[in-house]
DRENLO-250528 format. One record per residue: x, y, z of N, C-alpha, C in turn; chain. Coordinates in Angstrom, 2 decimals. Layout:
BEGIN
((X; Y; Z); (X; Y; Z); (X; Y; Z); "A")
...
END
This chain:
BEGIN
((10.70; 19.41; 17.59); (9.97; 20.13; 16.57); (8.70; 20.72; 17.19); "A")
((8.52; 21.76; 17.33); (7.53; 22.33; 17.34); (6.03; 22.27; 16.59); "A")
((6.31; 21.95; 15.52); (5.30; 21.89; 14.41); (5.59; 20.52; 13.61); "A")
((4.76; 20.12; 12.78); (5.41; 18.97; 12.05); (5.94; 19.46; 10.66); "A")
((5.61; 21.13; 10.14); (5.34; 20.93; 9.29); (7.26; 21.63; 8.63); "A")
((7.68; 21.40; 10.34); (9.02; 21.68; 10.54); (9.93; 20.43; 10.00); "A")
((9.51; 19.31; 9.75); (9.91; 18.26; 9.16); (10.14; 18.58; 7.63); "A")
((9.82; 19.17; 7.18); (9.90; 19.22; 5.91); (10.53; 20.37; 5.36); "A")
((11.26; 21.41; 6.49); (12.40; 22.17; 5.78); (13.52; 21.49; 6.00); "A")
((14.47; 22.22; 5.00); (15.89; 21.99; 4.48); (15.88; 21.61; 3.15); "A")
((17.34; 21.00; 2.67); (17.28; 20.78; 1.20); (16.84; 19.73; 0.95); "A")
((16.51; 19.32; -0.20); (16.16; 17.76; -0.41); (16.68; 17.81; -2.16); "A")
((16.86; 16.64; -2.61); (17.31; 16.54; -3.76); (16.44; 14.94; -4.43); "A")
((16.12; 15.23; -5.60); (15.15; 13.71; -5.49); (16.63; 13.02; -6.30); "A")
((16.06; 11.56; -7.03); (17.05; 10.48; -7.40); (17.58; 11.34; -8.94); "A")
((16.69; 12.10; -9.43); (17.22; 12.42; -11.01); (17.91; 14.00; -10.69); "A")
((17.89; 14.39; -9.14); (18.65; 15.64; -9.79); (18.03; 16.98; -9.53); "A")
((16.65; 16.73; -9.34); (15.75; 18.12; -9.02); (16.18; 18.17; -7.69); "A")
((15.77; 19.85; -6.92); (15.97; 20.27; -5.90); (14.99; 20.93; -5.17); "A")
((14.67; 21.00; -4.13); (13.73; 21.44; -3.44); (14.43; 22.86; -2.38); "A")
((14.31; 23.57; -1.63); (14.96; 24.20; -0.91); (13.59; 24.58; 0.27); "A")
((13.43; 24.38; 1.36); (12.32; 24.80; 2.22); (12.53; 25.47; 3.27); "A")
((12.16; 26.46; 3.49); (12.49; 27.54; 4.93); (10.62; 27.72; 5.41); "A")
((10.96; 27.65; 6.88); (9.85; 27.72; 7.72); (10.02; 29.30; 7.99); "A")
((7.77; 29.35; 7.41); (7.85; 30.95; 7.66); (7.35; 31.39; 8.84); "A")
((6.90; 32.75; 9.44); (6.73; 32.80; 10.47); (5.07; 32.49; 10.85); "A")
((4.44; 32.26; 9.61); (2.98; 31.70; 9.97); (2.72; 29.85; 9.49); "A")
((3.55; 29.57; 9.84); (3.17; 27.92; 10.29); (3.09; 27.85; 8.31); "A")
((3.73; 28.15; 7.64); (3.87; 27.95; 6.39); (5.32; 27.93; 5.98); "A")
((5.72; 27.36; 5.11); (6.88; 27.35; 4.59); (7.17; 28.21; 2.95); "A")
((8.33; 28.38; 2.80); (8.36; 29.14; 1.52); (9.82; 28.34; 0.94); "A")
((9.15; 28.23; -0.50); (9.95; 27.35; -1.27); (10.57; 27.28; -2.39); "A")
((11.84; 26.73; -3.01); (12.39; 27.59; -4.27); (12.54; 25.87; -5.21); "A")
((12.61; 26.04; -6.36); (12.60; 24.75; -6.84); (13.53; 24.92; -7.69); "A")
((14.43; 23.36; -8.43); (16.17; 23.94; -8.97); (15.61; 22.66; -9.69); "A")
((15.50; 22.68; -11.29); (15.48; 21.63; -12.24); (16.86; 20.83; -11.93); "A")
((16.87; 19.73; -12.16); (18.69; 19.12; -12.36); (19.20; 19.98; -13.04); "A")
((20.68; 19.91; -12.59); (21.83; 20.36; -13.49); (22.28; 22.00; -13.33); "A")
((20.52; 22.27; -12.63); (20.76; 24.09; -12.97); (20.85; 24.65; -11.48); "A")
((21.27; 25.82; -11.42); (22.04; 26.51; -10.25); (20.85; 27.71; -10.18); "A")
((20.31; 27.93; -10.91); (19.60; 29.20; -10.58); (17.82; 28.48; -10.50); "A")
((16.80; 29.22; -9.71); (15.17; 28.45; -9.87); (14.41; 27.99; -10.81); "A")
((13.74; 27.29; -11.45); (12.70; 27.00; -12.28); (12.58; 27.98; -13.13); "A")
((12.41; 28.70; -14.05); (11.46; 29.44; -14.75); (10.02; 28.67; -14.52); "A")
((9.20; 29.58; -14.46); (7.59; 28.77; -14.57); (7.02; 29.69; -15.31); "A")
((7.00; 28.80; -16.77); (6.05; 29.32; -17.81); (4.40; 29.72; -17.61); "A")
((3.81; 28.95; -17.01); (2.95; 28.78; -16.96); (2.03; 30.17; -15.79); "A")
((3.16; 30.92; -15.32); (3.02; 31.70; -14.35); (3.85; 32.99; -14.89); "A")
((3.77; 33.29; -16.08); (4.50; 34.88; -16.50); (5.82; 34.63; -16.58); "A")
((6.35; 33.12; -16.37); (7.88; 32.83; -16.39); (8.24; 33.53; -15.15); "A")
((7.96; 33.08; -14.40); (8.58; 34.09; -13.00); (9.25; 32.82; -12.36); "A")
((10.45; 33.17; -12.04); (11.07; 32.30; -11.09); (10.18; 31.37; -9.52); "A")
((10.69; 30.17; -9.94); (10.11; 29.56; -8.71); (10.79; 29.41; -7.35); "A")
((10.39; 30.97; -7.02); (11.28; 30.69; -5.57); (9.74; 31.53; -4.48); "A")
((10.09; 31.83; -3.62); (9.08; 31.88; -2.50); (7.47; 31.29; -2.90); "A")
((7.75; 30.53; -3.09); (6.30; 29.39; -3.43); (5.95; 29.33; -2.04); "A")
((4.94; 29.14; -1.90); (4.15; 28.96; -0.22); (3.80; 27.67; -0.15); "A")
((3.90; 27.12; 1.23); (3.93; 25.53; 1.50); (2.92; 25.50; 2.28); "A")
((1.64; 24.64; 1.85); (0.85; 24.60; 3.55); (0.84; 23.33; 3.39); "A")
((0.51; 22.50; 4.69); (-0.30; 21.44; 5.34); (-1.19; 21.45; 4.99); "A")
((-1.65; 19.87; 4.20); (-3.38; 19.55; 3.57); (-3.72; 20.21; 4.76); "A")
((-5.09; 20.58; 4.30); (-6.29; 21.27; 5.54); (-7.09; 19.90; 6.03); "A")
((-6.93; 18.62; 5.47); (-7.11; 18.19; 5.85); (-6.67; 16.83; 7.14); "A")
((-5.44; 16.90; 7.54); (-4.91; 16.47; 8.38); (-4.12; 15.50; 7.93); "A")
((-4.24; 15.39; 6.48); (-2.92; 14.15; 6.25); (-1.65; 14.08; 6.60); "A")
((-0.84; 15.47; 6.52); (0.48; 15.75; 7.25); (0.83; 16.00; 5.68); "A")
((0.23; 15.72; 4.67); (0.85; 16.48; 3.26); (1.21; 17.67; 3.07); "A")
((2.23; 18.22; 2.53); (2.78; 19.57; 2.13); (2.39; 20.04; 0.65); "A")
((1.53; 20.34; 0.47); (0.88; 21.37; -0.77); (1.85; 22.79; -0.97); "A")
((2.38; 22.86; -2.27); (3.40; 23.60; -2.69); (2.36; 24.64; -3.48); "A")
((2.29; 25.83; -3.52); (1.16; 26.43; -4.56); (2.46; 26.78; -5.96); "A")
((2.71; 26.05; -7.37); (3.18; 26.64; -8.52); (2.63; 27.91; -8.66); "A")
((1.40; 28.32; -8.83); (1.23; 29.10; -9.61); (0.30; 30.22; -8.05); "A")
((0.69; 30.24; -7.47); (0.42; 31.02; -6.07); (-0.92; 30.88; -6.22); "A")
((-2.00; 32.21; -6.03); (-3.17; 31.73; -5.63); (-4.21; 31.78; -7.33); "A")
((-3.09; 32.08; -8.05); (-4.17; 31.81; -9.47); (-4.64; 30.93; -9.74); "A")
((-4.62; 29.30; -9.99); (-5.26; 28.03; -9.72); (-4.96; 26.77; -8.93); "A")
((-4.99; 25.88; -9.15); (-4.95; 24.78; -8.09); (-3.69; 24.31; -8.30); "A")
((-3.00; 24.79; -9.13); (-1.47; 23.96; -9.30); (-0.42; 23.70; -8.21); "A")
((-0.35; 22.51; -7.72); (0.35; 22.16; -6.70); (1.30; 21.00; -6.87); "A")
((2.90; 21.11; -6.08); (3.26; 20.03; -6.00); (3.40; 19.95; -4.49); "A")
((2.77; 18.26; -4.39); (2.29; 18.19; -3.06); (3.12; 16.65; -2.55); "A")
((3.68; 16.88; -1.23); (4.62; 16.12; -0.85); (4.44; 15.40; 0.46); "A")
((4.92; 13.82; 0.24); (4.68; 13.14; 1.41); (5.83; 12.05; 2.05); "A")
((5.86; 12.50; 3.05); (6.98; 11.46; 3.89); (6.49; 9.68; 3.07); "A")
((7.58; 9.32; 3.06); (7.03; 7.93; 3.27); (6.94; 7.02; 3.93); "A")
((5.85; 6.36; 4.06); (5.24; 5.68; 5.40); (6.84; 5.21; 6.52); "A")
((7.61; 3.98; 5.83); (8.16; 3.69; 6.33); (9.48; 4.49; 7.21); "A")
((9.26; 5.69; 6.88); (10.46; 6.86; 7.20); (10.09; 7.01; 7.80); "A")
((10.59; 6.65; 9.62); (9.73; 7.43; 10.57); (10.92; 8.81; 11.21); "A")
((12.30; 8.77; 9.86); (13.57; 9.82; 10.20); (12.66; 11.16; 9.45); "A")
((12.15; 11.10; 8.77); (11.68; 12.09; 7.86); (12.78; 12.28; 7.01); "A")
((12.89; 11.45; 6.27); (14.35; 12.09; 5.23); (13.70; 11.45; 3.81); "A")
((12.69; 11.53; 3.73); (12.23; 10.58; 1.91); (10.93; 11.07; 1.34); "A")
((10.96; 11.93; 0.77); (10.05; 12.68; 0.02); (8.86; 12.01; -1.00); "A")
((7.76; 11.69; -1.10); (7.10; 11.64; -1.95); (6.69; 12.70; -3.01); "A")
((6.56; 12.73; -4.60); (5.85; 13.80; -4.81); (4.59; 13.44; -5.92); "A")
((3.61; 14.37; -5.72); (2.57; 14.33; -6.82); (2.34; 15.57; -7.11); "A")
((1.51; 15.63; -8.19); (1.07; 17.18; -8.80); (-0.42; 17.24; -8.82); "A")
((-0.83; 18.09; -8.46); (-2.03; 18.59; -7.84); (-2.75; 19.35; -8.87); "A")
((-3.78; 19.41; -9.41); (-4.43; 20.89; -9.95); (-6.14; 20.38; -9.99); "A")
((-6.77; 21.29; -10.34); (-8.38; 20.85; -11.18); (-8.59; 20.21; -12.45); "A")
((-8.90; 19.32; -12.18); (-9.50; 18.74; -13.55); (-9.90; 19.63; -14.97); "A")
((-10.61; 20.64; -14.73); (-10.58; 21.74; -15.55); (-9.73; 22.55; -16.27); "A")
((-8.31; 22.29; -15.34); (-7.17; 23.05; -15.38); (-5.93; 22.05; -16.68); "A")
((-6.79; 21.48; -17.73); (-5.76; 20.39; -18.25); (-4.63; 20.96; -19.24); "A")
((-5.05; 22.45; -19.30); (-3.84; 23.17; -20.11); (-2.72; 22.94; -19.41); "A")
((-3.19; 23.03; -18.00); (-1.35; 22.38; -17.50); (-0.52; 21.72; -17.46); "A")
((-1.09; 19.98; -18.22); (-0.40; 19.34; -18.16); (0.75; 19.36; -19.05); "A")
((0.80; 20.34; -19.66); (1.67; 20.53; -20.78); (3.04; 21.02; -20.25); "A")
((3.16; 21.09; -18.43); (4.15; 21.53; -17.80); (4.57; 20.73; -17.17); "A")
((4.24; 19.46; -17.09); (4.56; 18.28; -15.81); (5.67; 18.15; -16.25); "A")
((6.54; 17.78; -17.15); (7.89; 17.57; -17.40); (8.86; 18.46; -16.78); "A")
((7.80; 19.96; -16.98); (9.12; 20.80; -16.74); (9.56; 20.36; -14.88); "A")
((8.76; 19.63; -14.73); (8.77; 19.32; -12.86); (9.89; 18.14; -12.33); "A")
((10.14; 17.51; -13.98); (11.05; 16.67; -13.92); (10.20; 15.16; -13.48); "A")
((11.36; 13.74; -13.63); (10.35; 12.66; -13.03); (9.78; 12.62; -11.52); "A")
((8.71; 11.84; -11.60); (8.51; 12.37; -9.67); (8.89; 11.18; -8.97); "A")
((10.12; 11.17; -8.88); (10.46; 10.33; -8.12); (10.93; 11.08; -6.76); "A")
((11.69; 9.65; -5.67); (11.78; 10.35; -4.61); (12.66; 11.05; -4.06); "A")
((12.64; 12.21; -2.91); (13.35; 13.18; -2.84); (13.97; 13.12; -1.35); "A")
((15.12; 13.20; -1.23); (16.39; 12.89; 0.06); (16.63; 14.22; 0.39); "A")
((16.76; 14.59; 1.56); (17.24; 15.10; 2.85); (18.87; 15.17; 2.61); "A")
((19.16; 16.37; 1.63); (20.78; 16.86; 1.58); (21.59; 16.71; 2.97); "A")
END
């Protein structure tokens, strides 16, 4: 691997069914499409004009954790789902996830469901 942040493309699928899809872009970022369970086509994201959730941009915390920060809602606010190996995986195949935004930003929580449970996410 060249990068680490090359660990974290391909598919992943968590335990209930959601889907992740990750392709490495050509600036040390990744771009990302998200698949509720059950469904074949991306997310709708209300919260963003209903625009499909596909080329979402992936960076690396800026701060060196090795976390993958997903931007939902691109660069309009802090909405992120942000993802972490888990410790004991030293294969990289086991996804952590949390959701990210500003405190300010609490109209959003009215979307966490649509993100599905956050449990953890496997290496298709």
């Amino acid at each position: 691997m060249d990068s680490f942040i090359e660990n974290y493309c391909g598919c992943w699928e968590s335990e209930s069914g959601y889907r992740l899809s990750i392709d490495l872009s050509r600036d040390d970022t990744v771009i990302v499409s998200f698949y509720r369970a059950g469904e074949n086509k991306p997310m709708v994201r209300p919260w963003l004009d209903s625009r499909l959730a596909v080329n979402m941009v992936g960076r690396l915390d800026a701060e060196g954790s090795g976390t993958l920060d997903i931007e939902l809602s691109g660069n309009v606010n802090g909405f992120c789902l942000n993802l972490y190996f888990d410790v004991i995986d030293e294969n990289y195949q086991r996804l952590s996830p949390s959701i990210i935004r500003y405190e300010k930003e609490e109209f959003l929580d009215q979307y966490y469901e649509l993100l599905g449970p956050l449990d953890t996410f496997k290496k298709c």
